[in-house]
DRENMI-397617 format. One record per residue: residue in three letters; chain; x, y, z of N, C-alpha, C in turn. Coordinates in steps of 0.02 Angstrom, whole numbers, plus 50000, padded with zeros to 5 digits. Layout:
<rs>
r/c/nxx/nyy/nzz/caxx/cayy/cazz/cxx/cyy/czz
ala/A/X/Y/Z/X/Y/Z/X/Y/Z
...
</rs>
This chain:
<rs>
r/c/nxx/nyy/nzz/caxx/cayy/cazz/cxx/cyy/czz
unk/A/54120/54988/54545/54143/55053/54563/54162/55091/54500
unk/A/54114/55147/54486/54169/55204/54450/54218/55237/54452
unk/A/54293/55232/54407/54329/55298/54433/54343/55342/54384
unk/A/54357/55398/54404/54367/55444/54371/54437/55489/54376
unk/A/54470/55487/54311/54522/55506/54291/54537/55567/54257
unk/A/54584/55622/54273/54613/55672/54235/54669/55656/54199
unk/A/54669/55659/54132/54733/55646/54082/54734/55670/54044
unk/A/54786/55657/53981/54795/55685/53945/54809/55777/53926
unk/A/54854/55788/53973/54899/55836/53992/54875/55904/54016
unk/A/54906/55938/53979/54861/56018/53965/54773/56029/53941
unk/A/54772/55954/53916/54714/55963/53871/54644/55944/53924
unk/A/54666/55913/53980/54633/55903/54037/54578/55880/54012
unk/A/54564/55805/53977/54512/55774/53987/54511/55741/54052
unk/A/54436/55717/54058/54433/55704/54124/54369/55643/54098
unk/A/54393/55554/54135/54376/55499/54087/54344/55468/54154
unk/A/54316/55433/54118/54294/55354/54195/54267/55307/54157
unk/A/54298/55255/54206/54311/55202/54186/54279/55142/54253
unk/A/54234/55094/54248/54210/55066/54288/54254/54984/54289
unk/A/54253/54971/54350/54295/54924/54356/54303/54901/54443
unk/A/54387/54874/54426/54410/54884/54513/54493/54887/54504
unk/A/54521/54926/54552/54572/54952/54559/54606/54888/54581
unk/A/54703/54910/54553/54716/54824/54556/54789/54890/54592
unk/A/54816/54903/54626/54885/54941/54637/54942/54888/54610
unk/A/54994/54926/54577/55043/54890/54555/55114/54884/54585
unk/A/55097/54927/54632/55182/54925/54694/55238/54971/54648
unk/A/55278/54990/54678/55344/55021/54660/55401/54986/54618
unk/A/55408/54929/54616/55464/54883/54593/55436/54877/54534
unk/A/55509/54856/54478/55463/54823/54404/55453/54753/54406
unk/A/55450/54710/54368/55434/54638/54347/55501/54616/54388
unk/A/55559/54638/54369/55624/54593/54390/55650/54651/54463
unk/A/55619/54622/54531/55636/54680/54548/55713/54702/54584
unk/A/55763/54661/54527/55855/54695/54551/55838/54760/54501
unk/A/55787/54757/54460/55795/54824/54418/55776/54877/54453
unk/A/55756/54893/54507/55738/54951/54526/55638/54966/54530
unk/A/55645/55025/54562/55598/55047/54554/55554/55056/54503
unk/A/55465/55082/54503/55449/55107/54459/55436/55184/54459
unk/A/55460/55210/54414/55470/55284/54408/55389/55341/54342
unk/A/55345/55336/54383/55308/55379/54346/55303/55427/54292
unk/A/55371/55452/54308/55396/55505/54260/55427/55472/54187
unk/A/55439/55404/54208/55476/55363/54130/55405/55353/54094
unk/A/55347/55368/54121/55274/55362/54067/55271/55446/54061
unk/A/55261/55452/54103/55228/55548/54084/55284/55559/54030
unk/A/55352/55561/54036/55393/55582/53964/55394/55559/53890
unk/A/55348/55507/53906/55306/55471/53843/55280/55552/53798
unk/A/55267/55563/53848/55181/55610/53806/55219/55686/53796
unk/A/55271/55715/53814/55292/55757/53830/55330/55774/53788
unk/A/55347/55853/53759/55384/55888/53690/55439/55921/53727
unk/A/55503/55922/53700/55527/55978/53731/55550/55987/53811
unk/A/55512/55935/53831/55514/55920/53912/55475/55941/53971
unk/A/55421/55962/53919/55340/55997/53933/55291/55959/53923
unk/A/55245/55979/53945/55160/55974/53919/55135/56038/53863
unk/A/55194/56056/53823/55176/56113/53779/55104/56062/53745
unk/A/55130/56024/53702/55043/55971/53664/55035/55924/53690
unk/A/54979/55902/53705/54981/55818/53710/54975/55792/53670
unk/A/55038/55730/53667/55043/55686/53638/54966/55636/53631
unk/A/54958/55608/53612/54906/55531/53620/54884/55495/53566
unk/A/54867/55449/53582/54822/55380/53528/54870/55392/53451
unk/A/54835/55393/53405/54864/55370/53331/54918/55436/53324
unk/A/54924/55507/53373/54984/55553/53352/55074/55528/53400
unk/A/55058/55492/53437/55106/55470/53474/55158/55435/53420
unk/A/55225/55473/53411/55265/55441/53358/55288/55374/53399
unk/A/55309/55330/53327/55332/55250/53339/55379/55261/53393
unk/A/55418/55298/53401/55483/55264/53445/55454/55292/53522
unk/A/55423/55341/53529/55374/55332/53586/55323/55283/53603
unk/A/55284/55278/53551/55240/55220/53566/55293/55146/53601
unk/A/55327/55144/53578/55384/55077/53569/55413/55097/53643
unk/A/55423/55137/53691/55449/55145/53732/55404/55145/53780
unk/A/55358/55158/53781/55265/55168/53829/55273/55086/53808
unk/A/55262/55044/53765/55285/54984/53776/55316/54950/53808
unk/A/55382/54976/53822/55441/54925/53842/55399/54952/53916
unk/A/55426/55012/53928/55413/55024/54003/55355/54999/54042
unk/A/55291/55001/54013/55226/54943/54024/55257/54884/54033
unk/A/55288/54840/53998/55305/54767/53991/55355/54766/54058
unk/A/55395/54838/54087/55416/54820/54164/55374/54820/54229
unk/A/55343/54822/54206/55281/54840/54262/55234/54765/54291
unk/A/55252/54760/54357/55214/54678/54382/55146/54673/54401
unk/A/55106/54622/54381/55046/54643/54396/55040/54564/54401
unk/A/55011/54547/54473/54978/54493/54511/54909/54476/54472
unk/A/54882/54439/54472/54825/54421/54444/54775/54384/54496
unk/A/54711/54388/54474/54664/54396/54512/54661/54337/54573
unk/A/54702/54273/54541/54678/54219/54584/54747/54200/54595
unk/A/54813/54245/54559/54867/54225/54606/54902/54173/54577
unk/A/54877/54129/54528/54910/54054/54537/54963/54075/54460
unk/A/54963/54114/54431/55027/54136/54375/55055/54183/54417
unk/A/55045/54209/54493/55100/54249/54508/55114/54326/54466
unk/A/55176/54339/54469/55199/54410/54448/55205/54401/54363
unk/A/55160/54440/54316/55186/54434/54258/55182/54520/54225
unk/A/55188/54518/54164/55198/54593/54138/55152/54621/54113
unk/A/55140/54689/54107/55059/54711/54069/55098/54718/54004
unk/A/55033/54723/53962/55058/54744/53906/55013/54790/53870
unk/A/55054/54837/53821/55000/54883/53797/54961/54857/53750
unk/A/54910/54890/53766/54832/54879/53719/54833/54900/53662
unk/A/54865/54881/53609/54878/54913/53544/54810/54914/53490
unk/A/54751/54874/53547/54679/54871/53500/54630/54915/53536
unk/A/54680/54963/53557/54618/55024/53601/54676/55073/53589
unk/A/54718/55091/53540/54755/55152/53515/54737/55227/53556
unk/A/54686/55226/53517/54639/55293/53487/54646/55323/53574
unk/A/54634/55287/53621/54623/55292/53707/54674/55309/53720
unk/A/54748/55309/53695/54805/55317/53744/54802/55390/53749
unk/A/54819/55420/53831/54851/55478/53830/54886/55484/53898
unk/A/54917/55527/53911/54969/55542/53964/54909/55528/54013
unk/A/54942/55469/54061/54885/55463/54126/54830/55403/54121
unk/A/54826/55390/54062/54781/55337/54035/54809/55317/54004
unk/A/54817/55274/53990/54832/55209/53955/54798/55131/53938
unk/A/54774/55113/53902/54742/55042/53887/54794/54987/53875
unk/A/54795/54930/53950/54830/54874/53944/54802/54818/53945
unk/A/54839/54756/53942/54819/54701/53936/54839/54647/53996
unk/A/54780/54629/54034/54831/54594/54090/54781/54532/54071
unk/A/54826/54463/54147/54805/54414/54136/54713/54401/54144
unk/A/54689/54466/54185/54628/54477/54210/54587/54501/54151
unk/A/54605/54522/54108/54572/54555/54057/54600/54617/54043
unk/A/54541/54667/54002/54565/54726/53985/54577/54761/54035
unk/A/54629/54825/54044/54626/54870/54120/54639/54935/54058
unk/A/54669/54984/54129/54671/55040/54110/54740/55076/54159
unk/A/54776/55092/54125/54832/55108/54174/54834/55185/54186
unk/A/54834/55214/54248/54818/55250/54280/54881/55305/54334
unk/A/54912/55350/54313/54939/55382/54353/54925/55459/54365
unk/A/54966/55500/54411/54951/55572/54411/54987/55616/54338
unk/A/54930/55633/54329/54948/55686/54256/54962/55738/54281
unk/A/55010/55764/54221/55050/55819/54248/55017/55878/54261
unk/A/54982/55898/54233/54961/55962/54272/54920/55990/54328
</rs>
């Protein structure tokens, strides 16, 4: 299956990516922590508290990048056959150049993915 994605903010690329959709549920990895909140990624990419630029790939400063990190690493993702259970994604730090608000390149137990939410505009 192909899908096709709008990201990377104002700047409205529009990407696809062939694969298969894995949903990741609402809760994080530990779930007394709460929910997962969409908006703790979209503020990754975001100036000011806007989509004035998009952020992405090698312009995303360290302490953002480092936080699109942590918040990925709360995030539970089941694996294909189940038998490791709930573990954490992690970001794809060898597909940089790809990150933008809405897209994202992670690393699960399944292989490479692509993390996927509604972009802001």
């Amino acid at each position: 299956m192909v899908y096709a994605q709008r990201c990377r903010g104002v700047a409205c690329d529009l990407r696809l990516i062939e694969g298969f959709w894995t949903a990741l549920g609402g809760v994080k990895l530990e779930p007394d922590d709460g929910q997962l909140d969409p908006s703790a990624l979209t503020s990754v990419f975001h100036a000011g508290g806007g989509c004035g630029w998009p952020l992405g790939g090698e312009d995303l400063p360290e302490d953002r990048a480092e936080l699109l990190a942590r918040t990925i690493a709360e995030m539970p993702y089941w694996t294909a056959t189940c038998e490791s259970g709930r573990v954490a994604l992690r970001l794809d730090t060898g597909r940089v150049e790809q990150i933008a608000e809405a897209w994202v390149p992670v690393e699960t137990p399944d292989g490479p993915g692509v993390l996927l939410w509604k972009n802001c505009d």
